[in-house]
C-alpha positions as CSV (number, residue, x, y, z in Angstrom):
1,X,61.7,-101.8,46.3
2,X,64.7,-101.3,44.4
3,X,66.8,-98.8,46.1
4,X,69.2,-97.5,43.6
5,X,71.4,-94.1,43.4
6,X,68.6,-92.0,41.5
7,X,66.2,-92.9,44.9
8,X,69.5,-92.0,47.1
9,X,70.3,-89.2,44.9
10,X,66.1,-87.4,45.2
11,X,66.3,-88.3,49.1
12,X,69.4,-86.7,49.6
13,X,68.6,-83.3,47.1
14,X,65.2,-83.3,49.5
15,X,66.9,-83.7,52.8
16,X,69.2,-80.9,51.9
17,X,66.6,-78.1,50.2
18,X,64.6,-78.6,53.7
19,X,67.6,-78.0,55.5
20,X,68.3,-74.5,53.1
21,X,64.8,-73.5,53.6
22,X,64.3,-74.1,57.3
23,X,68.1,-71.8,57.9
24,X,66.6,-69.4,55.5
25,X,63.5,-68.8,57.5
26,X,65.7,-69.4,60.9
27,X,67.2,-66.2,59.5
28,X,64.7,-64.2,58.7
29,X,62.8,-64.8,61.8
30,X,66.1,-63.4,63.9
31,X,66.6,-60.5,61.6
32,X,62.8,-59.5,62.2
33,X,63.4,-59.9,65.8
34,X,66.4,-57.9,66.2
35,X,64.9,-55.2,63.7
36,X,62.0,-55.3,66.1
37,X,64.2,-54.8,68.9
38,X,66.0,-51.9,67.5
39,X,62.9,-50.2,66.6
40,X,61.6,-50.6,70.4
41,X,65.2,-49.3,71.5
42,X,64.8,-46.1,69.1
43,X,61.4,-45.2,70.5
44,X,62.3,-45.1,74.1
């Protein structure tokens, strides 16, 4: 297999929108949790 920059370029484009995505949802799971915790906090 040839292994030229166009390969290296996709893999690394790949590597780095998983990376985006998986902090994205890393974020939005804390944010739900400390909403959630703030809502539990309010209702005591």
């Amino acid at each position: 297999m040839h292994l030229d920059a166009v390969f290296w370029g996709s893999i690394v484009s790949v590597a780095i929108a998983v990376f985006i995505i998986g902090y994205l949802v890393y974020k939005v799971i804390r944010l739900m949790n400390e909403d959630a915790e703030r809502h539990k906090s309010e209702q005591q």
